[in-house]
Steps between C-alpha positions, in 0.01 A plus 500: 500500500116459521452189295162634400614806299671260279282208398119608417250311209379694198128420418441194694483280205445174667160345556372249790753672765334744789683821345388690835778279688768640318765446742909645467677450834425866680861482580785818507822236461886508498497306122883478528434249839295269305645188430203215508170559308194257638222517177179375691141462290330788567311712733280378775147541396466698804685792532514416851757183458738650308830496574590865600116517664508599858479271790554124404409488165463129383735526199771618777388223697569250273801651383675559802407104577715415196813751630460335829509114364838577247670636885416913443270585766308853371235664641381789211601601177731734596705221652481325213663762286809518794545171336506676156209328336212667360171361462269583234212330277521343121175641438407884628133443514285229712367212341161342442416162647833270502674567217631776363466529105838453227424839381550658804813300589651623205360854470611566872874347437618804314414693851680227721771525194575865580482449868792237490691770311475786772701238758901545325592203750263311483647146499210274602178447356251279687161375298220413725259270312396435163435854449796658574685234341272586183584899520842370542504344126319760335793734598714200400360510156533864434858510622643182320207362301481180711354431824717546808357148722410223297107377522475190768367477872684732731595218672693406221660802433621592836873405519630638130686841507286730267589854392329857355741709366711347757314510815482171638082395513360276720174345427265398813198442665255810586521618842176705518238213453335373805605184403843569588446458893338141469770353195773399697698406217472796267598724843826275531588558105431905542712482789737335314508710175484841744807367661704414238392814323592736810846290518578635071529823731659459773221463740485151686245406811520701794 
């Protein structure tokens, strides 16, 4: 299955994002072997760093980093799907400045909505950062009318089992920033919450 014949935006109807950075993981994937979903921000401003880019992209970079600290040593993408996770953005297009806007968050969570759905065992749901968190709820609210991880510091809410239509969600830090190779202490928590996730299926450090 090419993920990209399935999820596409009609219009681009949200403002302040970089709509020519509209980003779907160029990816021809076994959906039955997915098990694990990581939700990251969204893409790298530069085409460049993205995570499927070639070479060392830095979103790879930092991503493998995290694998490597919870005990899974990968090297690409690909071997990151051997695992059975796929990686993929809460928001399609690139953002402006820092932050990306609520109306984008929300607008773009109907697309990461109908990604979820193409995985039929999908069992794990990791949300990188506030944003994926955020995309998280909105689907949250338009499944069950109520938000699916309560509002608080992710420090806070790490620990708690939480479920979407009964896929166990993990909120945690963001693994893409360049701030996760100096923060010691966020690193240890993703490692954490990517090894405990992994573990819901089956997976434990190699």
């Amino acid at each position: 299955m090419l993920i990209a014949d399935h999820i596409a935006c009609q219009g681009f109807p949200c403002q302040d994002v970089v709509h020519a950075r509209f980003t779907i993981p160029p990816l021809e994937i076994d959906a039955q072997s997915i098990r694990c979903v990581m939700v990251s921000e969204s893409p790298a401003p530069d085409p460049n760093d993205d995570f499927h880019a070639p070479g060392e992209p830095f979103f790879l970079k930092t991503t493998a980093q995290a694998f490597a600290d919870a005990g899974f040593p990968i090297s690409s993408m690909g071997d990151v799907l051997e695992l059975g996770v796929y990686v993929t953005t809460a928001v399609k297009c690139g953002k402006v400045g820092y932050a990306v806007p609520t109306a984008a968050v929300k607008a773009c969570s109907a697309l990461l909505e109908a990604e979820l759905s193409l995985f039929p065992n999908l069992t794990v749901i990791l949300a990188m950062g506030d944003v994926a968190i955020a995309a998280i709820n909105e689907i949250g609210r338009r499944q069950t009318g109520r938000r699916t991880i309560p509002a608080g510091s992710t420090y806070k809410l790490r620990g708690p089992e939480y479920f979407l239509d009964g896929i166990r969600v993990f909120p945690s830090y963001l693994q893409t920033g360049k701030s996760f190779l100096i923060e010691k202490s966020k690193r240890e928590m993703i490692a954490a919450d990517l090894r405990t996730a992994l573990g819901v299926i089956g997976l434990h450090p190699r």
